[in-house]
C-alpha angles and dihedrals in degrees: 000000000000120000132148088292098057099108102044110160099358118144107218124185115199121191116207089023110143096079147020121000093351091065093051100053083053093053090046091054094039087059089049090054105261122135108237129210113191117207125180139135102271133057089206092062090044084058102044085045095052096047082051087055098046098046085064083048097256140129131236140174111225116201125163113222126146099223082215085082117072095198098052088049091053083053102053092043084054094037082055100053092044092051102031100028097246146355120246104153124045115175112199104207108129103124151160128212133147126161111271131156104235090234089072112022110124101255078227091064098051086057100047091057091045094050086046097052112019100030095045101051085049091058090042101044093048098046090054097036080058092041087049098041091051089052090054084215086104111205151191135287112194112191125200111220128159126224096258092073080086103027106046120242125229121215086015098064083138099056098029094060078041091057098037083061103055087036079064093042097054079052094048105037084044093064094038097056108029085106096061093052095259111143106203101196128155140198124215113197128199116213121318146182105278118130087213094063095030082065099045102039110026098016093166134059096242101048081050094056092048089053086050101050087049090067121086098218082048090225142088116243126251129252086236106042080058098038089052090046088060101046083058090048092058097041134098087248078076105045094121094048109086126156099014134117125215118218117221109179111102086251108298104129082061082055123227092271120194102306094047098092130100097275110094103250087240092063091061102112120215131247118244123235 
């Protein structure tokens, strides 16, 4: 159902795609047969993220757009059809995120981040879902969460309002425009392995190590186990999958409970009386 030509001739936007996770869902596609247009910020990133791309033997669009501007999303969506032909996958993954108690986090900041991740997939969202709808072909919108939209997320209260939103709007959109085709899905990774993220949100060895021994599986994931996983959720292997978010995280968002520690749970010896 799902091989390395699932995704022949399909056009695919990913925000936030020069670098990370984002780079590695477009090389994921790309390898599935997909053509890929990377936006993000900075040109420097598109670069880096292109050369990436071509060193694997693969192709790749650049185009610099803030998905906080509305406009400049309208353009690169246009800018897509008129290149590519058309546009049938958009990844929302262009984020912001850093460590901050809540107490004294800038209230510039937490706007910054919401207008990042949950304005911008709006605009983008939105800009693709009319672009979609126009064509009649319908298409996918993958958007990238995090576990802590519905578990709250100390130290991240920016991002994890930011994320709750667009965890709503997959839901929403999802149910609006199941009728035109469109398919609304998300992904919601735990921690992997990003050097980006690892510096921002575990920058020392020991904090890594805690985040680590609160997972069940007792690993991070890998850019690729999550970028493959994508690649199934906007294929046609998952046409029947639509508002739902799939959790990537080895189980940490369920906790490790009393019988998650190192001891087998066979070796748990009962009370008596």
């Amino acid at each position: 159902m799902f091989d390395a030509t699932s995704l022949d001739g399909r056009v695919a936007l990913i925000t936030g795609g020069g670098t990370g996770l984002g780079l590695e869902i477009a090389r994921s596609f790309a390898r599935c047969g997909a053509a890929v247009v990377l936006a993000s910020r900075g040109e420097e990133h598109l670069a880096e993220g292109r050369a990436s791309l071509e060193a694997d033997g693969l192709k790749a669009v650049t185009h610099v757009c803030d998905v906080r501007d509305v406009h400049a999303v309208r353009r690169l969506v246009r800018s897509v059809e008129d290149e590519l032909g058309s546009l049938d996958i958009l990844v929302n993954n262009a984020a912001g995120n850093f460590v901050r108690p809540a107490e004294i986090l800038p209230e510039k900041a937490f706007a910054n981040v919401v207008d990042i991740v949950l304005n911008g997939t709006f605009n983008a969202s939105r800009a693709a879902g009319r672009a979609m709808i126009a064509t009649g072909r319908g298409g996918v919108i993958l958007n990238v969460v995090a576990t802590y939209a519905w578990t709250g997320g100390p130290g991240t209260i920016h991002s994890a309002c930011a994320k709750a939103g667009v965890l709503a709007m997959t839901r929403t959109l999802a149910v609006e425009w199941a009728r035109h085709g469109i398919r609304v899905v998300a992904v919601a990774p735990g921690p992997f392995d990003s050097k980006g993220a690892a510096d921002r949100l575990w920058p020392s060895e020991d904090l890594e190590e805690r985040v680590r021994l609160e997972i069940p599986l007792e690993r991070f994931a890998t850019r690729e186990e999550v970028a493959g996983a994508c690649a199934w959720l906007v294929s046609d292997a998952a046409s029947y999958v639509t508002g739902e978010c799939l959790t990537m995280d080895g189980g940490a968002w369920l906790g490790r409970g009393i019988l998650g520690g190192d001891e087998p749970i066979g070796s748990v010896k009962r009370r008596k009386g």
